[in-house]
Rosetta silent file (secondary structure, phi, psi, omega in degrees, C-alpha in Angstrom):
SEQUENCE: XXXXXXXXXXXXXXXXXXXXXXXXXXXXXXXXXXXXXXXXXXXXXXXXXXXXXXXXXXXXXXXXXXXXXXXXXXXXXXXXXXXXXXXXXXXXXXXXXXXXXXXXXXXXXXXXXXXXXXXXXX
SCORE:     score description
SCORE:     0.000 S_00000001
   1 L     0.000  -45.127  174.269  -31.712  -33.708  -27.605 S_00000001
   2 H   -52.696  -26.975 -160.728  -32.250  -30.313  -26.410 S_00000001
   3 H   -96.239  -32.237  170.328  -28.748  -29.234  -27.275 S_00000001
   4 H   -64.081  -39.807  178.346  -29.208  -30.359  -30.816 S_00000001
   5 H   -43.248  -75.314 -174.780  -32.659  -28.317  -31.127 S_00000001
   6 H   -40.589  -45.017  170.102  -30.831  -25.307  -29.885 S_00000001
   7 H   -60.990  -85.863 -162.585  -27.717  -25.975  -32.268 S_00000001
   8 H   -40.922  -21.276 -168.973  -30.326  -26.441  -35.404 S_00000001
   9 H  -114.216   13.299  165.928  -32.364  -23.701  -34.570 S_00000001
  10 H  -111.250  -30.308 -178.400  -29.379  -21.216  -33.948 S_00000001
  11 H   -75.246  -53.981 -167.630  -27.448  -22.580  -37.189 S_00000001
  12 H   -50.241  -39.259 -177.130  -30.874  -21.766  -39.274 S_00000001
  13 H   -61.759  -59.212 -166.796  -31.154  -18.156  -37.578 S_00000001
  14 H   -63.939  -60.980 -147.893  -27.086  -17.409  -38.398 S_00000001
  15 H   -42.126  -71.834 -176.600  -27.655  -18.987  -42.263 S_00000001
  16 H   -14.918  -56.870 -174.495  -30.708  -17.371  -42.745 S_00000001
  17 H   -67.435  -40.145  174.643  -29.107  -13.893  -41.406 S_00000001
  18 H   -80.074  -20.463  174.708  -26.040  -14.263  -43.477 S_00000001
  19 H   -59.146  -73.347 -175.216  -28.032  -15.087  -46.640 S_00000001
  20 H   -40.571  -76.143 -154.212  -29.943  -11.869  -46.211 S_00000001
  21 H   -86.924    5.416  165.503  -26.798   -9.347  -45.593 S_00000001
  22 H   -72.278  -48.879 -147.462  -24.351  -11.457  -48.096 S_00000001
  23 H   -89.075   -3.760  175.861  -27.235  -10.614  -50.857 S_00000001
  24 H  -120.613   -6.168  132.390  -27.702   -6.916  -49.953 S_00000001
  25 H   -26.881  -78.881 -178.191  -23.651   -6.590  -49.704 S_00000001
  26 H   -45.240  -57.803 -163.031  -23.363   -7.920  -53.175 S_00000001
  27 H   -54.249  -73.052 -168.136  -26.677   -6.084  -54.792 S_00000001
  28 H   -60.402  -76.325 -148.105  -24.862   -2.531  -53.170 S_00000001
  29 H  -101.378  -24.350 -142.491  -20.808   -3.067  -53.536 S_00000001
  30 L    -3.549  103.918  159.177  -20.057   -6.231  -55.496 S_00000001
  31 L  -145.242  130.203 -171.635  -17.060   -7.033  -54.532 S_00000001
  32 H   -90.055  -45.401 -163.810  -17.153  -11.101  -53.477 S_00000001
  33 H   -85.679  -21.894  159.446  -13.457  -11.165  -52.174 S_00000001
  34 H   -52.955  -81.454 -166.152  -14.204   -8.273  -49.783 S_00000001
  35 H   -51.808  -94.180  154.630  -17.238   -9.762  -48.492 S_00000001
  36 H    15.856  -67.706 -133.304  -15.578  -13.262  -48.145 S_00000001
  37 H   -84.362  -69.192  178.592  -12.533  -11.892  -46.661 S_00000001
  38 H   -55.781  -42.352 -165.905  -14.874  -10.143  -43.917 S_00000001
  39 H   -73.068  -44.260 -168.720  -17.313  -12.941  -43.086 S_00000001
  40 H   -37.800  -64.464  155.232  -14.078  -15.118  -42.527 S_00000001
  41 H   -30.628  -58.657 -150.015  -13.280  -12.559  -39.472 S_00000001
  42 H   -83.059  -74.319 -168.040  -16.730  -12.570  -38.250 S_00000001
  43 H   -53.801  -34.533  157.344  -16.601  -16.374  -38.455 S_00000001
  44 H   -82.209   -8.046  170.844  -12.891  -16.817  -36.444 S_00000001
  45 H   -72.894  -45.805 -167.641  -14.021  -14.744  -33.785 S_00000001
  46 H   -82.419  -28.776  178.301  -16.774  -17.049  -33.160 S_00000001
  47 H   -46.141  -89.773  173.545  -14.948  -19.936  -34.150 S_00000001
  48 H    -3.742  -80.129 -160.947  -12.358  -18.699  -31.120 S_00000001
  49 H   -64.437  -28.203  171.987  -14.905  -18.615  -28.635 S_00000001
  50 H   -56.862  -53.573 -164.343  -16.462  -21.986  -29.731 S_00000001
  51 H   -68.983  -40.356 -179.241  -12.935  -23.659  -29.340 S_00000001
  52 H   -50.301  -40.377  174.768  -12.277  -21.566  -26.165 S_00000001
  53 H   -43.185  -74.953 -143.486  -15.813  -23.144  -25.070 S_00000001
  54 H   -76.099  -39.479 -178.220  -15.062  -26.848  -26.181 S_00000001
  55 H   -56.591  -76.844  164.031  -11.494  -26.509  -24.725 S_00000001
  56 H    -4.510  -91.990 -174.726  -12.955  -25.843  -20.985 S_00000001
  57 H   -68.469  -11.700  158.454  -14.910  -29.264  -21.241 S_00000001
  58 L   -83.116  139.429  138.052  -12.808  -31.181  -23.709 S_00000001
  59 L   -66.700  108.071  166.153   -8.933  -32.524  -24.919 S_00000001
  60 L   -98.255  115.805 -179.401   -8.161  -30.645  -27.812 S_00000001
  61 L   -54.706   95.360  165.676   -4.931  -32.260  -29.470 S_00000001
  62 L   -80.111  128.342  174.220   -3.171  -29.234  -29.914 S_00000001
  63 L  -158.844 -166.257  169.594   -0.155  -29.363  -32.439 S_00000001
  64 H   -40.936  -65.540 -178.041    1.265  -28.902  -36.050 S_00000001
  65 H   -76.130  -23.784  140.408   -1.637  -30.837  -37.419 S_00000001
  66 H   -17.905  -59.204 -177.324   -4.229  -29.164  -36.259 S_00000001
  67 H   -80.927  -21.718  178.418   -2.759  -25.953  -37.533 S_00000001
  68 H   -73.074  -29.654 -166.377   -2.545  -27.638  -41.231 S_00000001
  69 H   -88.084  -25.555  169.548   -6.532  -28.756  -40.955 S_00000001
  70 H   -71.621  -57.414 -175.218   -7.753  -25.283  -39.680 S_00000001
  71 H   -60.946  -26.544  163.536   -5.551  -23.665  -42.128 S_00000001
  72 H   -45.350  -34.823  175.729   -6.884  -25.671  -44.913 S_00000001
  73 H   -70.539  -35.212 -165.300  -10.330  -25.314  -43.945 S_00000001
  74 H   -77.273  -71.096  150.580   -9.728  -21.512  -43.827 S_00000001
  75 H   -21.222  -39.974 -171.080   -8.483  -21.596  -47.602 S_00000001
  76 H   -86.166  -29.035  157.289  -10.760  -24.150  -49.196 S_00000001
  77 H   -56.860  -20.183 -164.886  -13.750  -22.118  -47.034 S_00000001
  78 H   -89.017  -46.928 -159.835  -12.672  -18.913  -48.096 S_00000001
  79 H   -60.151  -54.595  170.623  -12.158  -20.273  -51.613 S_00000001
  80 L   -73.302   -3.140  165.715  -16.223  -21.801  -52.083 S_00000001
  81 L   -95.832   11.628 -143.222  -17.508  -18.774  -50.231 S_00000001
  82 H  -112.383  -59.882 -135.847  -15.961  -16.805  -52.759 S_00000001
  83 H  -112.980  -26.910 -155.961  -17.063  -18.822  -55.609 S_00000001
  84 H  -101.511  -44.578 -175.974  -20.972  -18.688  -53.894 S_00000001
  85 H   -74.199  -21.212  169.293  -20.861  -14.446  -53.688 S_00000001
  86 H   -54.599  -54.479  169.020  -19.707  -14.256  -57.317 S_00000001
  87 H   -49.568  -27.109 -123.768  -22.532  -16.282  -57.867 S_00000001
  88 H   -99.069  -28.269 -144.963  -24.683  -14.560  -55.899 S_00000001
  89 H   -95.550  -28.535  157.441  -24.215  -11.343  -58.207 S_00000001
  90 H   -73.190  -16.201 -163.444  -25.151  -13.185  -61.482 S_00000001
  91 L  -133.299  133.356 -178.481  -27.723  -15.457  -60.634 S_00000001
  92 L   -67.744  115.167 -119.586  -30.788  -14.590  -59.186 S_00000001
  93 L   -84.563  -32.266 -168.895  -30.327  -15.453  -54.911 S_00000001
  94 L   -99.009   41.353  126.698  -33.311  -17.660  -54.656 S_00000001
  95 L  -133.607   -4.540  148.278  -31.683  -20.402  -56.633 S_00000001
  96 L   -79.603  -12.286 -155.755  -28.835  -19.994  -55.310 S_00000001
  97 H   -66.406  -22.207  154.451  -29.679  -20.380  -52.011 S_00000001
  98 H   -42.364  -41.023  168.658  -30.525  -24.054  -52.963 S_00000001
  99 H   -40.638  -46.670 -159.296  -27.094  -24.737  -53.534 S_00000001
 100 H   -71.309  -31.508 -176.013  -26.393  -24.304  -50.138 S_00000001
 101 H   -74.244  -32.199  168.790  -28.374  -27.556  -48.884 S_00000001
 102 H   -52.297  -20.244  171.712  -25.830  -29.436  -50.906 S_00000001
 103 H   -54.752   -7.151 -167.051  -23.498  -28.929  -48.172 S_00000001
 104 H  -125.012  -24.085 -149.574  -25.056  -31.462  -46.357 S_00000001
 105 H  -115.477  -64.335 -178.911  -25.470  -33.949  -48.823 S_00000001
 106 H   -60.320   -7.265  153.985  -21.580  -33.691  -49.915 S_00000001
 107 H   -77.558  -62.931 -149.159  -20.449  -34.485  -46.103 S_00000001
 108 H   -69.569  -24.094  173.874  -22.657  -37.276  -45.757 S_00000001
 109 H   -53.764  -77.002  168.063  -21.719  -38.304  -49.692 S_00000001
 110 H   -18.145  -61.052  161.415  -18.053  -37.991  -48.175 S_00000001
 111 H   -47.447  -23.226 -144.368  -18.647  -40.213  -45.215 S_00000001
 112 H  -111.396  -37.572 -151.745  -20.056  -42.564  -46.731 S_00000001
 113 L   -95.070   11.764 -177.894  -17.333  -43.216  -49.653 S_00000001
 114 L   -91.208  -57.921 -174.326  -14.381  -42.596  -46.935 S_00000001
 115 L   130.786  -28.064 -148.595  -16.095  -45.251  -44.396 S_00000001
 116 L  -102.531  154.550  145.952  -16.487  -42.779  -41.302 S_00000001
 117 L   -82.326  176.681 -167.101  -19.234  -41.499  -39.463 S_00000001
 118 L   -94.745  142.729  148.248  -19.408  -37.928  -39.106 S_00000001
 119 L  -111.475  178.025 -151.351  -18.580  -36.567  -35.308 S_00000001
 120 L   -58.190  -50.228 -158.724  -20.068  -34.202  -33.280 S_00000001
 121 L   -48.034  -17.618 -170.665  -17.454  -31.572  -33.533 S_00000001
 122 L   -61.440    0.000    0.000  -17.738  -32.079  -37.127 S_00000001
């Protein structure tokens, strides 16, 4: 229970932080594909150490498929974070920022019409 607390209240702290310096990127450079580009870096570093983490205490299947489902993720993420700073520079920030709670409603929307529960790792 504790470890979920910690996750939820460290995921609100990173959105929260990246909201703020996506939206004063954009107001000062706009460039979206820059910005993008860069949080993806910032986001595989930590990603790395999260896997390095999970690896230690975990079986991670490594192989070929693996490597199709990160890179996909890295493309389709790259693609709707993309698609969110473009927005960001037309649309006033405080509606988009609403947007962003759909992210949770379109996994569990997934799940649901799929069949699966969600797991942790997920």
């Amino acid at each position: 229970m504790f470890a979920g607390i910690g996750a939820g209240t460290l995921s609100v702290l990173a959105i929260c932080g990246s909201y703020i310096f996506s939206r004063e990127y954009m107001r000062r450079n706009h460039d979206a594909v820059k910005l993008a580009v860069f949080s993806q870096l910032v986001m595989a570093v930590g990603g790395l150490i999260l896997l390095i983490t999970y690896s230690i205490f975990s079986h991670i299947p490594w192989g070929s498929r693996l490597l199709l489902v990160i890179v996909g993720e890295v493309i389709t993420f790259l693609f709707g974070q993309t698609s969110f700073f473009m927005l960001l520079h037309k649309v006033e920030s405080s509606r988009a920022a609403a947007l962003l709670g759909l992210k949770i409603l379109a996994l569990a929307l997934i799940s649901f019409i799929i069949g699966k529960n969600l797991l942790v790792q997920q």
